[in-house]
N, C-alpha and C positions, 0 to 999 in steps of 0.2 A: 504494500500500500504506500501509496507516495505522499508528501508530506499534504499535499491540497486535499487529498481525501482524508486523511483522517481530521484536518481541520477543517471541513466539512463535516464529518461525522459527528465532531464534537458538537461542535452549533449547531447541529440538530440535535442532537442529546440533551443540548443546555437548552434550547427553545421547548422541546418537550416537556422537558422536569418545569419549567415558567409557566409553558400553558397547561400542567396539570394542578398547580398549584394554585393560580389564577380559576379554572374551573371549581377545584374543592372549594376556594373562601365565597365563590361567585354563588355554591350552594347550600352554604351556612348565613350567607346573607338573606338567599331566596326565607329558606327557616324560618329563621328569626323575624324576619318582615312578616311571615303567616302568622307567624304566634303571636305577634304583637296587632294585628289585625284583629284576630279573635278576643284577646286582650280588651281593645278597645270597645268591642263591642261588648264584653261583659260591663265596662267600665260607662258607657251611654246608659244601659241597662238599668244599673244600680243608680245613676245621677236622674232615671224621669223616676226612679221609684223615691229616691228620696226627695228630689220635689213635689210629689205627690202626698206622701208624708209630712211636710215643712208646711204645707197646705193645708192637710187634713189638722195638721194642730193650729195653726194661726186661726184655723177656723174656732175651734174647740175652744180655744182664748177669749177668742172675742166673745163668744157666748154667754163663756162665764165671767166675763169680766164686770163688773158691777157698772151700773149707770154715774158718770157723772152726775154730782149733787149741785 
């Protein structure tokens, strides 16, 4: 093998291992992006229930709140 070919070889060897590595994080990203998607939508969830609650007592206050004398 002459010297151009294996300095060839290499650089493909080295671009490889780059785009394999590139690939894995590019798929722990994708991940992490879904989970955090579902995340958020647990967290929308919880935020119309607890305004609904924050409601339900401002209501429940006012009722019992006595009349101005």
């Amino acid at each position: 093998m002459s010297g151009a070919e294996l300095l060839l070889s290499l650089a493909g060897a080295v671009t490889m291992m780059l785009l394999s590595a590139i690939a894995y994080f590019l798929k722990l990203l994708i991940e992490d992006t879904r989970q955090l998607s579902g995340e958020l939508a647990k967290l929308k969830e919880l935020f119309i229930r607890l305004e609904a609650e924050q409601a339900l007592l401002k209501n429940v206050l006012q009722r019992t709140r006595s009349p101005p004398v």
